[in-house]
KOLFI-982258 format. One record per residue: residue number from 1; x, z negated, y negated of N, C-alpha, C in turn. Coordinates in steps of 0.2 Angstrom, whole numbers. Each point is the difference from the previous one (the first is absolute). Layout:
N
NUM,X,Z,Y,X,Z,Y,X,Z,Y
...
***
This chain:
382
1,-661,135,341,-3,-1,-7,6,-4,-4
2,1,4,-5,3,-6,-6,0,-4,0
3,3,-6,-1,-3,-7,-3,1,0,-8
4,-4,-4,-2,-1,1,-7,4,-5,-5
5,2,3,-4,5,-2,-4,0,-8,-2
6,4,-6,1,-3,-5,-4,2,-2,-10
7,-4,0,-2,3,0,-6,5,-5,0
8,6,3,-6,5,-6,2,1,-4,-7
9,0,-5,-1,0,-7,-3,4,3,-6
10,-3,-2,-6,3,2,-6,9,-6,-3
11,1,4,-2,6,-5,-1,0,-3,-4
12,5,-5,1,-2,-7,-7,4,3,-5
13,-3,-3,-6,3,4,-6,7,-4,-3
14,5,4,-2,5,-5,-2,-1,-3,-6
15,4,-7,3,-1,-5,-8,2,3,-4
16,-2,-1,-7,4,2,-5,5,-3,-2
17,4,3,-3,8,-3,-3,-1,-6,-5
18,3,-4,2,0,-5,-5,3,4,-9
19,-2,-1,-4,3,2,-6,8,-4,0
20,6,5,-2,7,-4,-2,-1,-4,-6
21,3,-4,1,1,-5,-5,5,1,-6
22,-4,-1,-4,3,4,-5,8,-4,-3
23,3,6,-4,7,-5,-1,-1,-3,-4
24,7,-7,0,-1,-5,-6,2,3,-7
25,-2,3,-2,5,-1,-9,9,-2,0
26,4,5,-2,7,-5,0,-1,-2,-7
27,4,-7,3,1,-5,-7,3,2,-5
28,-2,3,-6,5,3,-6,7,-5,0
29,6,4,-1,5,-2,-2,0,-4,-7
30,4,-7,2,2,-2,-8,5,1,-4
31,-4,0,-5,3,4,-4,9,-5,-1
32,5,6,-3,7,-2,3,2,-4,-9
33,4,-6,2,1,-2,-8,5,1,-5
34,-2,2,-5,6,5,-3,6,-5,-1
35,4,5,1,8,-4,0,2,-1,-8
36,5,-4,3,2,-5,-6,5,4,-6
37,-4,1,-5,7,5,-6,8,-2,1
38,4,3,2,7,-1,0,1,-4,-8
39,7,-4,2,1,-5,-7,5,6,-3
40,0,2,-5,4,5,-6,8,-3,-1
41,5,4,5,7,-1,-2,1,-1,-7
42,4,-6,1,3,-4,-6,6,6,-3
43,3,3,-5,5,3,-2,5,-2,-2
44,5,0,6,6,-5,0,6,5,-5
45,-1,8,2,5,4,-2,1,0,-9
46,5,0,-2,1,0,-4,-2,7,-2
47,-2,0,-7,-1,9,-3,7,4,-1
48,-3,5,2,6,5,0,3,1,-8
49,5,-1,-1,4,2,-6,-2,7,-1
50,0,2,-5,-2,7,-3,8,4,2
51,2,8,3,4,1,0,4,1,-5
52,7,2,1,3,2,-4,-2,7,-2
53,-1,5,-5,-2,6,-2,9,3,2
54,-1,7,6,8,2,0,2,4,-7
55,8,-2,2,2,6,-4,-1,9,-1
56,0,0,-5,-2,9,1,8,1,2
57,-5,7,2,9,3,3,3,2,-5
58,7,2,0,3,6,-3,-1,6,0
59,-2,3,-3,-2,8,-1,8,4,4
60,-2,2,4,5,6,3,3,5,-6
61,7,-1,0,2,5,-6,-2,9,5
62,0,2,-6,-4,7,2,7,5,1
63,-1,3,7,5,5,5,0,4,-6
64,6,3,-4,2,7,-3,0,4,5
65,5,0,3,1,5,7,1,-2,5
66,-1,3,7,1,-3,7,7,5,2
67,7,-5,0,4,4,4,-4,-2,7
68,3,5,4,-1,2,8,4,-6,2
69,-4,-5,5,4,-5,6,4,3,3
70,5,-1,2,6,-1,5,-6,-3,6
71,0,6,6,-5,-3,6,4,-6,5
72,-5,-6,0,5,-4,4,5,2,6
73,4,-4,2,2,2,8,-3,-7,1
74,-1,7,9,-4,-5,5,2,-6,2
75,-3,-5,-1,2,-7,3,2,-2,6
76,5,-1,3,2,-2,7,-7,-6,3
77,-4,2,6,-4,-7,1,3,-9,1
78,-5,-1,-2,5,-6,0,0,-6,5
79,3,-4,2,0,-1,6,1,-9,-2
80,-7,-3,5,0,-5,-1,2,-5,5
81,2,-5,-1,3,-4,7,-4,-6,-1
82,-3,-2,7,-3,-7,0,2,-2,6
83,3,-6,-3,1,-4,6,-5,-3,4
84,1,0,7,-4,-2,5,-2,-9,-2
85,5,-3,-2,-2,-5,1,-4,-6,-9
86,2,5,-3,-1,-1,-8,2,7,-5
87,-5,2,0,-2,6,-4,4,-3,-7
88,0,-4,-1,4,-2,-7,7,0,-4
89,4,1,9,7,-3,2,4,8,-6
90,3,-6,-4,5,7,-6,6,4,5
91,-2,6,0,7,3,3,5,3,-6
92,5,-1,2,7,2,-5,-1,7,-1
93,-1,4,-4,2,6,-1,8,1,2
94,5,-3,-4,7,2,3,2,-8,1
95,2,3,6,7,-5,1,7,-1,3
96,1,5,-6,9,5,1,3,-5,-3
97,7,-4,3,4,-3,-6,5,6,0
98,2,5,3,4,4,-4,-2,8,1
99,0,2,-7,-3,8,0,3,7,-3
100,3,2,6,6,6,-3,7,-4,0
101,1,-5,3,5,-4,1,3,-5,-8
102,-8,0,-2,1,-5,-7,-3,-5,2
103,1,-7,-2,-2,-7,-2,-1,-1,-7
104,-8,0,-2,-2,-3,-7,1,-6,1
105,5,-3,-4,1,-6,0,0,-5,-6
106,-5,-3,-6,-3,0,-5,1,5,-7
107,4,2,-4,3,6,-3,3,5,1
108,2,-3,7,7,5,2,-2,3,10
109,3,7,-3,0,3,8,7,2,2
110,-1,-4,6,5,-1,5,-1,5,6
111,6,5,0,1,5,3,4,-3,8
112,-3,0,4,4,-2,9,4,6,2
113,7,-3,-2,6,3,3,-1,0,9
114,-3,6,3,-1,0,8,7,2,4
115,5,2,-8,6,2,8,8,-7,-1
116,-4,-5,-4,3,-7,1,-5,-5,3
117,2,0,5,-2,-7,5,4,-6,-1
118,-3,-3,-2,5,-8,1,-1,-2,5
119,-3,1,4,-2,-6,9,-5,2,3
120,-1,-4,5,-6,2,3,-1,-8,1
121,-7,-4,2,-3,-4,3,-2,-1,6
122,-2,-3,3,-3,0,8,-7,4,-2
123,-1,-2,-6,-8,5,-3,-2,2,-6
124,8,5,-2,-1,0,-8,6,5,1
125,1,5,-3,5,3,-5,1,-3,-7
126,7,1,-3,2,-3,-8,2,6,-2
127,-3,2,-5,2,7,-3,3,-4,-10
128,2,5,-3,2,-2,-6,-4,5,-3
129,-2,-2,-7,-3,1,-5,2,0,-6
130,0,5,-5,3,2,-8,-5,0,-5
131,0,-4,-5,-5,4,-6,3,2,-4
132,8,0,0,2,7,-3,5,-5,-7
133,-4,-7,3,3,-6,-6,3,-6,6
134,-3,-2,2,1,-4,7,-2,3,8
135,6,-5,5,-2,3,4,-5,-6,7
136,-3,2,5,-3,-5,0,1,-1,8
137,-1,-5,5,-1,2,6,-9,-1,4
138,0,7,3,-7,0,3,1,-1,6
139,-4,-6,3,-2,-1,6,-8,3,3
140,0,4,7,-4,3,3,-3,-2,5
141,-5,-4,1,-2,-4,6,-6,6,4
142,4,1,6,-5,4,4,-6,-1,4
143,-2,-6,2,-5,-3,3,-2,-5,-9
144,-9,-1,3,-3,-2,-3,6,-8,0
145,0,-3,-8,4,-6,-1,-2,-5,4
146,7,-3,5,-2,-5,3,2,-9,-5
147,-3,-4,5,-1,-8,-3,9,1,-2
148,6,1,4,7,-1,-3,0,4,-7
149,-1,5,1,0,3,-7,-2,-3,-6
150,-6,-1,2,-7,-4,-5,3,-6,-4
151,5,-1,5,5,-8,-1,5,4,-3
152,3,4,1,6,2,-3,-1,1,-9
153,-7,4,0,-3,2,-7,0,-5,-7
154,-5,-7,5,-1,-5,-4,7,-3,-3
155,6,-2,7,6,-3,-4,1,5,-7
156,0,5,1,4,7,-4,-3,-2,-8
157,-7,-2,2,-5,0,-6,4,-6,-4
158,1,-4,5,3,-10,-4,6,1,-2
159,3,4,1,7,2,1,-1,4,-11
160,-1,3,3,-2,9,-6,-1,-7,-7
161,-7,-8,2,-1,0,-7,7,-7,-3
162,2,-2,7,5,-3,-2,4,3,-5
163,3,3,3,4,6,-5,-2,2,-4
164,-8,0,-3,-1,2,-7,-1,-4,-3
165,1,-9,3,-1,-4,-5,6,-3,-1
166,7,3,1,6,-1,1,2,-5,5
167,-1,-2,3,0,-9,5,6,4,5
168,1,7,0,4,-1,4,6,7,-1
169,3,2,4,4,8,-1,0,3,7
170,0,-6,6,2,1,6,-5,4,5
171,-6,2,0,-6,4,2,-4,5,0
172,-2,3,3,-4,7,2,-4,2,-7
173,2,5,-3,-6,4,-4,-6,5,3
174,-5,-2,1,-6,5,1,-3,1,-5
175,0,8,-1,-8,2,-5,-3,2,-1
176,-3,2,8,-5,2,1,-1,2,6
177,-7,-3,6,-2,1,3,-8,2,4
178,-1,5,4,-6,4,0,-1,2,8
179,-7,0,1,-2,0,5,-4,8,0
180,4,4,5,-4,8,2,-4,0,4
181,1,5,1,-6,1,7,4,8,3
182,2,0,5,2,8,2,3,2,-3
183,3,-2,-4,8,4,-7,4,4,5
184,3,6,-2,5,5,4,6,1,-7
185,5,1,5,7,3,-5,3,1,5
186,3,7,-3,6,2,5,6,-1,-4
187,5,0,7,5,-3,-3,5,6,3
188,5,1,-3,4,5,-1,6,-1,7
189,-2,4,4,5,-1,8,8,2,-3
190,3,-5,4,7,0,-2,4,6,4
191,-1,6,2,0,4,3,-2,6,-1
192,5,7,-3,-2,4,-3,-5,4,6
193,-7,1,-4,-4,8,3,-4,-5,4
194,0,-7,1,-7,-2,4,-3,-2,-5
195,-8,0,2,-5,-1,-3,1,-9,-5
196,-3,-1,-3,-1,-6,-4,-3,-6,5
197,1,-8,2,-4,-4,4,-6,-3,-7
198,-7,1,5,-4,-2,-3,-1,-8,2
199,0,-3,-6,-1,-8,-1,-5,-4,-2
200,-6,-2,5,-4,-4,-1,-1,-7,-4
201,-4,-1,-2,2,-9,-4,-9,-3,-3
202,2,-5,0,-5,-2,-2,0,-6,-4
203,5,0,-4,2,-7,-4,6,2,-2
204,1,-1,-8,6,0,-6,2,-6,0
205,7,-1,-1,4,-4,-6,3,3,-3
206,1,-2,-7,5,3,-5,4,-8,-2
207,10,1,2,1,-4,-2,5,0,-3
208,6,-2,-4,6,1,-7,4,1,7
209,5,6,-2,7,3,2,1,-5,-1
210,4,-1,4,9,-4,-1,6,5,3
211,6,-1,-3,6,3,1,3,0,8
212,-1,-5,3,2,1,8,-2,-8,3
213,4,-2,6,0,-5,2,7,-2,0
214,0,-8,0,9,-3,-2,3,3,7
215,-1,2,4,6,3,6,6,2,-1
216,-3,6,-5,7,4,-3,5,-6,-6
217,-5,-2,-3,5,-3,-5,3,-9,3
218,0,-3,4,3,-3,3,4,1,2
219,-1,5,4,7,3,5,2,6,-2
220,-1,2,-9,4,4,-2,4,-2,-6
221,-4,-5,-2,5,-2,-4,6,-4,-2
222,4,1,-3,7,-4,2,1,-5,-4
223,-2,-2,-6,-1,-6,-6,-3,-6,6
224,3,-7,0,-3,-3,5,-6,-4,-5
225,2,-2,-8,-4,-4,-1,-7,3,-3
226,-1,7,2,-6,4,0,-4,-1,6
227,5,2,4,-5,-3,9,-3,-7,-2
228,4,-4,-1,-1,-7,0,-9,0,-4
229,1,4,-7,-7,0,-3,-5,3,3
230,3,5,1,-5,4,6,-6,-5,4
231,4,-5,4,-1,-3,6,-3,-7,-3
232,1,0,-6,-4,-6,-3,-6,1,0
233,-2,7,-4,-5,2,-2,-4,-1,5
234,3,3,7,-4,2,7,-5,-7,2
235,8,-7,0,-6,-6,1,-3,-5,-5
236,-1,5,-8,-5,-3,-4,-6,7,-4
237,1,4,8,-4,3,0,-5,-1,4
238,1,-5,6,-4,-1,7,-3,-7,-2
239,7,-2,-2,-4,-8,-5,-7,1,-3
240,1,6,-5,-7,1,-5,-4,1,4
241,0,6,5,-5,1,5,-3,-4,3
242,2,-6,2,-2,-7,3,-3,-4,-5
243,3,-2,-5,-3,-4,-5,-8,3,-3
244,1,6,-1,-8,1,-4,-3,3,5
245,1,2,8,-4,4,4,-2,-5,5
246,3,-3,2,0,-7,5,0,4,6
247,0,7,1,1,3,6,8,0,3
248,-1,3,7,7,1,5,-1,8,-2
249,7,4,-2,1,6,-1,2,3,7
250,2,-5,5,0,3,7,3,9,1
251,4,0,-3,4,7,0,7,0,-5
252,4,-6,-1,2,1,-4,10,2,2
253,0,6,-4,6,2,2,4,5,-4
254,7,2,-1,1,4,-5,-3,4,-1
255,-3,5,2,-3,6,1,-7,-2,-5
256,-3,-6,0,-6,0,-4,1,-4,-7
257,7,0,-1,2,-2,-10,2,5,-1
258,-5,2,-6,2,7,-5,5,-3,-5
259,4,5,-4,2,-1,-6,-3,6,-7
260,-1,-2,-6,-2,4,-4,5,-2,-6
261,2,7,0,5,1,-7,-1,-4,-6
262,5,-3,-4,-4,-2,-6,8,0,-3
263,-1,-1,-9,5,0,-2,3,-7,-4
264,8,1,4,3,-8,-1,2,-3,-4
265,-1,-5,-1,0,-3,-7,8,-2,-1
266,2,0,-4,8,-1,-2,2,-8,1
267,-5,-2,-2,0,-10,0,-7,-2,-1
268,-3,0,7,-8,0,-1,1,-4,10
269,-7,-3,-2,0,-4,8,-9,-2,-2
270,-2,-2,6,-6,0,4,2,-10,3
271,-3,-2,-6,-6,-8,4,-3,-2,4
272,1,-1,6,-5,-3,3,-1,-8,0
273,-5,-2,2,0,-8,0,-4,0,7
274,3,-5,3,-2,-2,9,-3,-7,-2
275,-8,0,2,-1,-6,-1,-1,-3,9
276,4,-3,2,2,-3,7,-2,-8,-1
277,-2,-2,3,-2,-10,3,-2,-2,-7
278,-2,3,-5,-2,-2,-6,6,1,-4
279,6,1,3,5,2,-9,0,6,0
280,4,3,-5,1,5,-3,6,3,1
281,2,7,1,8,1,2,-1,7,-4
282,7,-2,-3,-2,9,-5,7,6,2
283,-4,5,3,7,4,1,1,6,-3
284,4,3,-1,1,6,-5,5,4,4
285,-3,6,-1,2,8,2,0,4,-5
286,4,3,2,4,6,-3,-4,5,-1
287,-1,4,-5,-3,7,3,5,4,-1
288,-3,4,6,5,6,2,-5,5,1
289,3,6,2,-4,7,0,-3,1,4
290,0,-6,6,-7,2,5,-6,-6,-1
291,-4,0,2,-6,-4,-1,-3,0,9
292,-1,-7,2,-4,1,7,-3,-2,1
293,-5,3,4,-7,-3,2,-1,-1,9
294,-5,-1,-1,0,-3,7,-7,5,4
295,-1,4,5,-5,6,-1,-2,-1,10
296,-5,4,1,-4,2,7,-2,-6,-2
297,-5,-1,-1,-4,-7,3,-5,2,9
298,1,5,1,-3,1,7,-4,-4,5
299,6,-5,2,0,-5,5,-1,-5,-3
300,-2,-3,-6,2,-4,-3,-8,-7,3
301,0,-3,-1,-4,-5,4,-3,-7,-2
302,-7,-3,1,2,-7,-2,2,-6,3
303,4,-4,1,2,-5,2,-5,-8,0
304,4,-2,4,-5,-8,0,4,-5,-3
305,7,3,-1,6,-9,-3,3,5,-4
306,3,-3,-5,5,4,-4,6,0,3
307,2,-4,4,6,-1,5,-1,8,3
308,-5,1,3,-1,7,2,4,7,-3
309,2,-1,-6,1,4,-5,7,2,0
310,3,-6,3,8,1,3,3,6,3
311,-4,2,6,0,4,4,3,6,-7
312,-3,3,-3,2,5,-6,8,0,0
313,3,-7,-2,8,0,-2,5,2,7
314,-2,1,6,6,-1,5,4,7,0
315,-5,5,-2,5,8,0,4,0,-6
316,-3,-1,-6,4,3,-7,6,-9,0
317,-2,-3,6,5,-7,-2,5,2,5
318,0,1,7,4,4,3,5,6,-2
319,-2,4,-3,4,8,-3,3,-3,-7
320,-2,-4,-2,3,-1,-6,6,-4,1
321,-1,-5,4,7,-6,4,4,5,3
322,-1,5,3,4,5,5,2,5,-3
323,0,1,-6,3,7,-3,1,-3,-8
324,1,-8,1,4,-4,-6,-5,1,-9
325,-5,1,0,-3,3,-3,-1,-6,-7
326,1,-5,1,1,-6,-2,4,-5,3
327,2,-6,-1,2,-6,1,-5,-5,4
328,4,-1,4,-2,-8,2,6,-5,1
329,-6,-7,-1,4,-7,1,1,-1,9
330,3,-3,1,0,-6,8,-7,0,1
331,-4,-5,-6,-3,-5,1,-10,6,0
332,1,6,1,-6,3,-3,-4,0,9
333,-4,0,0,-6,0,6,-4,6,-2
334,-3,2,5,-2,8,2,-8,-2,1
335,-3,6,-2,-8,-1,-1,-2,-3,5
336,3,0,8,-5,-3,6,2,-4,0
337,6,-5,-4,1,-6,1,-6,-7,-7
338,1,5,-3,-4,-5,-4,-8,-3,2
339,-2,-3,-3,-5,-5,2,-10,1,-5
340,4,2,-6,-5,1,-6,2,7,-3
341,-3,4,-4,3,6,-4,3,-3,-5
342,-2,-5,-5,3,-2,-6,6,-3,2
343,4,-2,10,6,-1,0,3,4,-1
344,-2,7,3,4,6,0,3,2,-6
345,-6,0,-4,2,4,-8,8,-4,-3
346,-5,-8,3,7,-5,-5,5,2,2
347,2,3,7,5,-2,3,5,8,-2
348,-6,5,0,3,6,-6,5,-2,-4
349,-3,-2,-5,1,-2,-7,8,-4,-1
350,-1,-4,7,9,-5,-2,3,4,5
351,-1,2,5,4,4,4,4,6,2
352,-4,2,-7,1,7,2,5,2,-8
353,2,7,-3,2,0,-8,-6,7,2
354,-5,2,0,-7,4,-1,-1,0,-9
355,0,-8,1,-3,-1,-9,4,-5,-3
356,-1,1,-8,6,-2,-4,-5,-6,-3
357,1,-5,-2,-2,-3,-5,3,-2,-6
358,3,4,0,5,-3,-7,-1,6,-5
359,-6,-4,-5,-1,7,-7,4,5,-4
360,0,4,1,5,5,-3,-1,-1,-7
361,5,5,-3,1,-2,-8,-4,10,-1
362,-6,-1,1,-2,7,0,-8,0,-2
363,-2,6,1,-8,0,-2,-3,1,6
364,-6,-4,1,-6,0,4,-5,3,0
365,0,6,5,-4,6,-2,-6,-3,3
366,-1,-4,5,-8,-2,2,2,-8,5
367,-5,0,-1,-2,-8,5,-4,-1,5
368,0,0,6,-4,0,7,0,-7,3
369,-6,0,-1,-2,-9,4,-1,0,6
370,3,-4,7,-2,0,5,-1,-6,2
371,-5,-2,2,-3,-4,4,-1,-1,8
372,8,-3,2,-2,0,7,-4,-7,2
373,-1,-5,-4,-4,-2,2,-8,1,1
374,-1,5,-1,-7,3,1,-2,-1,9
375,-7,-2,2,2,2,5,-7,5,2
376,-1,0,6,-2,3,2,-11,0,-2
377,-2,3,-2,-7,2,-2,0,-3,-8
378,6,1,-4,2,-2,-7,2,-6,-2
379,-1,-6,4,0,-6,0,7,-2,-4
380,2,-5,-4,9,0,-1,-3,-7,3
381,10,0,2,1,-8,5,-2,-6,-5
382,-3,-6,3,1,-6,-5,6,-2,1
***
């Protein structure tokens, strides 16, 4: 038999949910407070001036007829150069000092004679030049100009304006020098049917022809009181040289005294005044038809003692005692033996018959002041 069911116990009923609590209200934002009016720029600027109203234009004059243009020719591109290190840097357009074998030289073109070579240099050919009026010598420096050079230019420069301020007769004329850049000239081979030698250069002098060097005319001429003048000239040539350059000419020898023609006076003579230990000594030359100078400053140098400057006199004082070129006393002393330069000069002067003091009865074409008491950095002795 079945057992009978038991009723089963009712269930408990679930609590009810508590109600959610309700939300709070969010607090209204406050209101935000209006910002403060910006303060109104003050107006500093000045008011614009009114313009100027332009000018009207000119009326285009009115085309009668159009001839036909000439069409251009095409322009070559052009070609810009900037320098790596300064786009600014001015390049030469040219820098030929000779072109077509002419030298412009301020009004006048000087034509380079290539098949007269006067010399050559350790770094220079000397060629001769014509304008047709005068004739000129050109010097050709093949390497870029060294410091000797540079020294040679400057003397040439002091030299050039003494001579134009007349102070002297005895030195180099320069009139013109220029710096190239890779200049060519051919020069005419002495050698029939070979090619012409090309010659590099990169620095001009242009300086006065003279007639030769005294070589010839010392040992060729037979007049002795001409030699005598000759050889005067030579050591109040070297004198000058010393006095206003205060350099050592360090090259001194016949070979580097020119003569230049000139024409001789009938009864005419050349003054000098030697200013020596503070006196005056006045000596008078002749003129004759050669005129000398004293030329190559090359090796020329600066010294520390004017005693220094000695050294110059031992060859042209040597060749001249040896080949009777003048007179001497007993009593004369030779450049190495002196002590001071103003001994040396004095000891010329009484020693020798070089120079005359006794004033001729004639005219005095010019007056030359020399100052051997000058010394060294222009200073005169006290």
């Amino acid at each position: 038999m079945r057992k009978a069911r038991t009723q089963s116990t009712s269930r408990t009923p679930r609590t009810p949910r508590t109600p959610r609590t309700p939300r709070t209200p969010r607090t209204p934002k406050t209101p935000r407070t209006p910002r403060t009016p910006r303060t109104p720029r003050t107006e500093t600027r000045s008011p614009k001036s009114p313009r100027t109203p332009r000018t009207p234009r000119t009326p285009r004059t009115p085309i009668i007829s159009k001839t036909s243009r000439t069409p251009r020719t095409s322009r070559s591109p052009r070609i810009v150069i900037k320098s790596p290190i300064n786009s600014r840097t001015q390049i030469k357009k040219d820098t030929k000092c000779i072109k077509n074998n002419i030298i412009r030289f301020k009004s006048k073109s000087i034509l380079v004679n290539t098949n007269k070579i006067i010399g050559f240099g350790g770094n220079s050919i000397i060629l001769e030049g014509n304008s047709g009026i005068d004739t000129y010598v050109i010097k050709l420096i093949y390497n870029s100009i060294d410091a000797k050079s540079e020294f040679e230019v400057k003397i040439m420069k002091k030299t050039s304006s003494l001579l134009d301020k007349n102070l002297t007769r005895h030195l180099i004329k320069l009139y013109y020098n220029l710096k190239c850049k890779d200049n060519q000239i051919n020069i005419k081979s002495k050698y029939e049917g070979e090619p012409d030698d090309i010659v590099s250069f990169n620095y001009l002098i242009l300086m006065k022809k003279y007639s030769g060097h005294i070589v010839q005319l010392l040992f060729g001429e037979d007049i002795l009181e001409i030699k005598k003048n000759i050889y005067s000239q030579v050591f109040l040539s070297l004198i000058s040289f010393h006095s206003f350059l205060n350099i050592l000419h360090d090259d001194v020898k016949l070979d580097n005294f020119f003569y230049e023609l000139q024409e001789p006076g009938s009864n005419e003579y050349y003054k000098y005044i030697i200013v020596l230990n503070g006196q005056q000594y006045y000596i008078y030359l002749r003129k004759i038809h050669y005129s000398i100078v004293i030329a190559d400053y090359g090796e020329s140098k600066v010294v520390s003692s004017k005693k220094d400057l000695l050294e110059d006199f031992s060859i042209i004082e040597e060749l001249g005692i040896k080949n009777r070129f003048f007179q001497i006393k007993s009593d004369l002393k030779l450049a190495k033996d002196c002590s001071t330069y103003q001994e040396y000069i004095l000891n010329l002067i009484h020693n020798t018959d070089l120079f005359s003091f006794s004033r001729p009865d004639a005219n005095i074409v010019s007056t030359f002041i020399i100052n051997i008491d000058q010394q060294l950095g222009g200073k005169k002795k006290k």
